[in-house]
C-alpha positions, 0 to 999 in steps of 0.5 A: 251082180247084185250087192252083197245082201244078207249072206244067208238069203234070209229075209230083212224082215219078214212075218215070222222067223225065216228058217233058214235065216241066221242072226247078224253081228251080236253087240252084246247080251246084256241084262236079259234075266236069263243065267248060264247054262248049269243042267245035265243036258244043257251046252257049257255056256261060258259067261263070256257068250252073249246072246240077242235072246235070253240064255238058256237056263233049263229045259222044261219038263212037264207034261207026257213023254212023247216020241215024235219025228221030225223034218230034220237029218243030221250033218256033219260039219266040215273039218278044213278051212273054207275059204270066202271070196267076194264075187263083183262083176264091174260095171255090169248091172244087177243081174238075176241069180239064174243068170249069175248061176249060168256064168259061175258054172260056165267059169268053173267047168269050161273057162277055167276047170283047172283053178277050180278044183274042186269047184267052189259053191256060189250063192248066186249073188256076191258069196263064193265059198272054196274047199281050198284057197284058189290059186290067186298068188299074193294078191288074193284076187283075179278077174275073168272075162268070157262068154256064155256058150252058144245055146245058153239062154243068156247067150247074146250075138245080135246084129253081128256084134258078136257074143256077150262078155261077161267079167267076173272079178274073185276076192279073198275076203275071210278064212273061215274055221270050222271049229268056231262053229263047233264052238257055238254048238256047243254053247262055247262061243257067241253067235258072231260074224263068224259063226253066221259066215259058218253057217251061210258057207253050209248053206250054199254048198248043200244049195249049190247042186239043186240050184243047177239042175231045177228053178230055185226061189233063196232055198226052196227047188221046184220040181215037174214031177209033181204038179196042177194046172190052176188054170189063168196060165198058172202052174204049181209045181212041187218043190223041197226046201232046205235050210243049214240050221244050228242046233244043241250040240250038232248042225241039222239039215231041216227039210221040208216039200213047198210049193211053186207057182210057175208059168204055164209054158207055151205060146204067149197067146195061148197064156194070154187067153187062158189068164183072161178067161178067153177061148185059144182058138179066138187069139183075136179077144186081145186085139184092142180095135176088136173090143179088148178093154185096157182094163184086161190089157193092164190086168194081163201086163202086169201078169206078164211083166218079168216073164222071160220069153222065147222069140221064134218065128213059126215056120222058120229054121233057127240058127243058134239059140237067140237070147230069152227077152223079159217082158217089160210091158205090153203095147196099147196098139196091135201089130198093124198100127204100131209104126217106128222108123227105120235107120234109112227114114222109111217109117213101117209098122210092126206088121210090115217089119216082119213082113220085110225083113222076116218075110213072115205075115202075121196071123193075127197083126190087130193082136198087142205086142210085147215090149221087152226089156231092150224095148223092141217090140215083138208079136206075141204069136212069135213068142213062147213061154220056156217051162220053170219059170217061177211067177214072183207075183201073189197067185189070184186071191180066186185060186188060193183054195186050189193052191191049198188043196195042192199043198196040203198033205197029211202028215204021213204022206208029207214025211213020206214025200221028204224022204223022197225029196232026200233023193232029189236034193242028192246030198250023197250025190253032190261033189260040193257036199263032198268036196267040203266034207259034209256027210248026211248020218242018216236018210231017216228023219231025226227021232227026238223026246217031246212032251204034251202039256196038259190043258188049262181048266177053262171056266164058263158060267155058273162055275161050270168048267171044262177040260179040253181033250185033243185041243176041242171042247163042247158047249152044249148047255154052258153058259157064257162066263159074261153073257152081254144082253142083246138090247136092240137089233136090226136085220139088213139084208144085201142078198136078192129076195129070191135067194134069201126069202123072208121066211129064211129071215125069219127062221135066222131070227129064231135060231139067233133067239134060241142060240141067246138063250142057250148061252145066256144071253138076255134078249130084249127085242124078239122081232127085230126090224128086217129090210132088204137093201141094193148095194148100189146105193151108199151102205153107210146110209143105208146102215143109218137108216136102219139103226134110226128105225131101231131108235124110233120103234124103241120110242126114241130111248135106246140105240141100237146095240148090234146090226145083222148085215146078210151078205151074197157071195163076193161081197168084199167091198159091202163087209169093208163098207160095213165095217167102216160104218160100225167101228169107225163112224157109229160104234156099233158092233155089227155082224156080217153073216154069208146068206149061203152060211145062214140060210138054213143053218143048224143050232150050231152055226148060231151057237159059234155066230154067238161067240163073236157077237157076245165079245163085241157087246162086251161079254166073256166067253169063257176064262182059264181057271186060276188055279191052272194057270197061276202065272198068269191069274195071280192076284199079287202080280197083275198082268198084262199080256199084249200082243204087236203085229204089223202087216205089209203091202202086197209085192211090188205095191209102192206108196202103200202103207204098212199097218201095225197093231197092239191087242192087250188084256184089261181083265184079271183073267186075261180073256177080254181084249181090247186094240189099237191100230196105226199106219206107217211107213211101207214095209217097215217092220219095227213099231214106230207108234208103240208107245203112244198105243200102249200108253193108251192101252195101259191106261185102258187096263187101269181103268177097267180094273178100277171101274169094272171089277173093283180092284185096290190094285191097278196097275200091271206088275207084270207085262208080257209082250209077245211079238208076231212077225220077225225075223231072226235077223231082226230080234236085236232091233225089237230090244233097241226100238221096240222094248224102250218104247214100252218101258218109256210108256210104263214110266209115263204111267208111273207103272213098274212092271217088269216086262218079258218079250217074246217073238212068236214064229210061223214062217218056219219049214219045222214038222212033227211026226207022231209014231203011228197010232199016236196022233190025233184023229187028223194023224197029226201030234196032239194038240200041247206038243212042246219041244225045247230040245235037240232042234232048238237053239244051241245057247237060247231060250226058244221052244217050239209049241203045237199048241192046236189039234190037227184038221187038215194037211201037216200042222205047223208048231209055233216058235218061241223066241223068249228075248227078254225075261225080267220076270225069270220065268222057268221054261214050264212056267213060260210054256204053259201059260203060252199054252194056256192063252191059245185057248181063250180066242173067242171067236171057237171052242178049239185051242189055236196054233197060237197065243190069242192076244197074238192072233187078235192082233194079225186080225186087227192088221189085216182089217185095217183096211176098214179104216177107210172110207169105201167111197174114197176113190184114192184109196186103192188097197187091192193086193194088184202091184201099182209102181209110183216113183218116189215123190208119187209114193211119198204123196200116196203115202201120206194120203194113206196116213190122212185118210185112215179113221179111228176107231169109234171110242164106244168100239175101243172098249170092244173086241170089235176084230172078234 
């Protein structure tokens, strides 16, 4: 079974906090500038209790009074001890949670019903949690051996050796009292090994039934009730999710619907055609002496491997249930071609093994094989897909917008299928949540106090200012707060003339001139130069010598400014290409535009093209008006408001790097952002570059203040990091590596700014629910909907903040994690300037879900890619899974880090991710 990991599934990191997940062994608070609870409302935090994040002080209170409900339902705790064993099965290999499911509920209701009374809840890896003390003697541990019942699908018995046995050794390893528990809740203990042991125990047992009766991925349980065919062999199936979480005063049970990508069960045949886009009644496509390309042959292997299959002969009675096989990989050769040797010498193919020994002719013996796990090989129409299997691979970048469509429910209709997921997840029903003593209080979801924080003043040109209602503004006849001059530019063009002809040319060219004019935008050039390229030929050439025409038609004095790049549909490698030539090569910002998008387009699709081109000249769209957000404008206390992100590769890519990045301000009105981008080791979530990117970008902030906008004061007094993607478990390594590398850059740079930290969350199952008639248009909460009671954290200074308006589906609230606070700011304060940054994202005129300098830096890692040369082979970074042993990942890696070009200094200076 597999080694003891995380006890409550959480993730080890992660790009947002985990719900579900709980913190590990707390060493200590220190100096976080939080103090101890003190308000009416608050829990009785102890000065003894130390916290990873900073101690909670008050709560907010600005803002209308808003009643919500959401995604949560009450629990009591239970009241006896619970006891912890450690689950180990000797010399066995690492098995799936599944099977370790199937084995702990064969040991509990056949093998040995008469010790586990009542039965214990297991988590499917080393964790078994009892509602009383097995009955072991003074040793505290005993060992099974069995065997898996006939019929189950891990029963063996092959080639008469009989059935499989299967040992399991339980060691009592912790009691635990619940009472520590209730402590915590109550803000009078800190959040210890215990306290997370407490809570990772409620998490299996209100896991352990679902886990049973459906396919289950950690903590979602995916149900057939609901479900779309995708096509490609893929199946969603609609799923519940559930998560044990602590919050002020009581325990809660957060629950929420997900979706699951599943195989489509049938023949493997069949699949197998549907995934390559084939006819079923041509099972001869995937025959390679019929034309089957290896490229396909790959592209289906690494589709399948890791299936589990049903082998049956057609036609044939079977005897017992033989035991599903995993696909490791398909064979290069069909059935007919594949030879092997017998035990007594005779060499036979595939084809006539089964002939001889099955007395079965295959239909279709040119078609490839499988080769499963055990590394026989197995003729795919003898081989069937069983139904609930949940494909652990990334689903076709082509059929994320069906999944989409799937997922998304308004939000009533999201709260009405939670309420029916309470029925599925049985919590009345189950005998462990009873055996433990756990009772749901109500079916109905929690109803809590929100409040809508009122939006900064945002102002544009000429002082106009604006005030946005439901998260949206307009801005017809505004001007931009900085409008840049568009100096020279040039038009290319990769769609085929007959598409975009050059009258659509020229009619893009007079909405892009009345659009620059509309925002105040000077233009200088009204008949840029327009050509027409193949992308078959090298785009950064191609690029130059248009740029060079631009020069040249200037007569040789002014550079080109900005390139237009039209581009057809499925034109990823063309925009990468781009890019790299813009950013990375020449420093000249370019914008790529759909020639479906602007082909015929409205003012208003130029009006938001305008948005991006201004920022990466150099101009600024709009600013908060200081007077509204005070924080964060206070000429006394300059400030820098940064935010970090790193990005990860696809599932089972090995050799792949991990890219990070950090966006900060270098204006006083922190609307105008600049960036930096590095590459490092695969899958490692914490920064190993901070310091040096945020010395470079302190020193920017200097700069800028000292040349552009004259200020007597340059540095920053104030630093406000926030965080994206990290998981709780993670919080105290971003105080022990991360936050010294800030304050080592500080002190490099001679600034003495005090720093607050906070870590901002997305991957999270929490909802709110408007009462009716109380939401937005979308049915959702209006945009500024803040909650930093009742569900938040029962000793720390977290808050959950919908910070934009509803457009489709549920909207999903950021969270806040404040982990280190030397400016002390108060929850209002923090809150609204928080609030108050999802509205200068230059890219729209709606606020966003989460603060810009945040969002900036999720784009900038998810366009590292860009730093690549497009015309390097070596640099595969599709989102297919490649497996490299160790010094082949080590070697990739490192040409990964080679490879990566900077960013072109004139482009530094930009916002070129805009």
């Amino acid at each position: 079974m597999p080694p003891r990991g995380d006890p409550s599934g959480g993730r080890g990191r992660g790009r947002g906090r985990g719900a579900g997940a709980v913190r590990g062994y707390v060493r200590g608070g220190g100096p976080r500038g939080g103090t101890p609870a003190g308000p009416i409302g608050l829990p009785d935090a102890a000065s003894h209790i130390t916290t990873v994040g900073v101690k909670r002080s008050a709560f907010g209170s600005s803002g209308r009074a808003l009643t919500v409900f959401t995604n949560h339902f009450e629990v009591s705790i239970p009241e006896a001890i619970i006891h912890h064993y450690d689950v180990i099965s000797p010399s066995e290999k690492t098995l799936p949670a599944r099977l370790n499911m199937e084995i702990i509920k064969r040991l509990q209701t056949e093998v040995a019903p008469q010790v586990f009374t009542p039965r214990a809840a297991y988590d499917g890896r080393k964790n078994l949690f009892a509602a009383r003390e097995l009955p072991f003697g003074d040793s505290g541990t005993h060992e099974f051996s069995f065997a898996l019942t006939e019929g189950s699908p891990a029963d063996a018995g092959e080639g008469g050796r009989g059935p499989k046995m299967y040992k399991v050794k339980l060691t009592h390893v912790a009691t635990i009292n619940p009472e520590v528990l209730q402590r915590f809740l109550e803000g009078k203990q800190s959040h210890d090994n215990t306290v997370l042991t407490a809570i990772t125990a409620l998490n299996v047992v209100i896991r352990m039934e679902p886990s049973l009766n459906y396919p289950f991925n950690i903590r979602s349980f995916f149900t057939s009730r609901e479900q779309k065919d995708l096509g490609g062999g893929i199946v969603l199936w609609r799923g519940y999710f559930q998560s044990a979480r602590p919050a002020i005063g009581r325990m809660l049970i957060n629950v929420d619907i997900s979706t699951g990508a599943m195989y489509k069960p049938g023949a493997v045949t069949d699949v197998s055609l549907d995934f390559i886009g084939r006819p079923r009644a041509d099972p001869t496509c995937l025959a390679p002496r019929r034309g089957f390309p290896d490229r396909e042959r790959i592209k289906l292997q690494r589709f399948l491997s890791g299936v589990r299959v049903d082998v049956q002969i057609p036609g044939q009675a079977q005897t017992g249930r033989r035991p599903a096989r995993v696909v490791k990989k398909l064979t290069t050769h069909g059935a007919s071609e594949l030879k092997f040797t017998m035990r007594d010498g005779k060499t036979l193919t595939v084809a006539d093994y089964f002939l001889k020994v099955h007395n079965y002719k295959l239909r279709f013996p040119d078609v490839v094989c499988l080769e499963v796990g055990s590394g026989a090989i197995i003729p795919m129409e003898c081989c069937t897909i069983p139904e609930g299997q949940i494909m652990r691979k990334q689903v076709p970048s082509e059929k994320t917008k069906d999944v989409l469509a799937f997922a998304t429910m308004k939000p009533a209709d999201r709260l009405n299928s939670i309420r029916k997921g309470l029925g599925v997840l049985a919590y009345g029903q189950s005998e462990y949540v009873r055996h433990f003593g756990m009772h749901m209080a109500q079916n109905e979801p929690l109803s809590l106090q929100a409040r809508v924080l009122e939006p900064p003043t945002l102002q544009y040109g000429a002082s106009t200012k604006i005030k946005p209602k439901d998260g949206a503004w307009n801005m017809v006849d505004k001007k931009f707060f900085r409008p840049e001059q568009v100096r020279r530019w040039g038009i290319v063009i990769y769609e085929r003339q007959q598409r975009f002809t050059p009258a659509d040319a020229q009619e893009m060219v007079r909405g892009f001139l009345q659009a620059f004019a509309a925002v105040g935008m000077p233009v200088d050039e009204k008949d840029p130069i327009i050509r027409y390229k193949q992308s078959n030929a090298t785009i950064g050439a191609q690029l130059q010598a248009v740029g060079d025409e631009v020069y040249y038609k200037s007569g040789g004095t002014v550079a080109p400014t900005l390139i237009v790049v039209v581009l057809p549909e499925a034109s990823t490698d063309i925009y990468q290409a781009v890019k790299h030539w813009g950013d990375c090569t020449k420093g000249i910002a370019t914008q790529c535009l759909k020639s479906s998008k602007c082909s015929k387009a409205r003012p208003q699709y130029f009006a938001n093209v305008c948005l991006k081109i201004n920022v990466k000249l150099g101009g600024i769209n709009t600013v908060p008006e200081a007077k509204s957000v005070p924080a964060l404008t206070d000429p006394h206390n300059p400030t820098i408001v940064m935010g970090a992100d790193v990005i990860h590769p696809a599932p089972g890519a090995s050799g792949r790097p991990s890219f990070t990045s950090l966006v900060a301000n270098v204006d006083s009105d922190t609307a105008k952002y600049v960036a930096d981008c590095r590459v490092q080791t695969s899958r490692q979530e914490m920064i190993d570059d901070l310091e040096e990117m945020a010395t470079g970008i302190l020193t920017m902030y200097q700069k800028y203040r000292a040349n552009v906008e004259r200020k007597a004061q340059l540095k920053p007094k104030r630093i406000i990091f926030y965080r994206d993607g990290v998981s709780e478990g993670q919080f105290q390594h971003v105080l022990d590596i991360e936050l010294p590398q800030l304050k080592r850059a500080c002190a490099k740079l001679d600034i003495e700014a005090k720093i607050t930290m906070i870590v901002v969350g997305k991957r999270h199952h929490v909802r709110f629910f408007p009462k009716l008639n109380e939401g937005d248009r979308s049915g959702n909460c209006p945009a500024g909907t803040i909650v930093d009671r009742d569900i938040t954290h029962p000793t720390e200074f977290d808050f959950y903040l919908q910070s934009h308006s509803g457009l489709l589906g549920t909207s999903r609230p950021a969270h806040y994690n404040v982990l280190y606070d030397e400016n002390n700011f108060t929850p209002d304060n923090l809150q609204a300037l928080s609030f108050a940054l999802c509205h200068v994202y230059a890219r729209a005129t709606r606020s966003v879900s989460i603060p810009a300098p945040v969002y900036y830096a999720d784009i900038v890692c998810a366009r590292a890619k860009n730093h690549y040369d497009p015309d390097s082979a070596q640099m595969d970074l599709t989102d297919s899974g490649t497996q490299l042993d160790s010094k082949e990942a080590k070697d990739q890696l490192d040409a990964f880090r080679a490879g990566f070009k900077p960013l072109h200094e004139k482009i530094r200076r930009m916002m070129y991710f805009s």
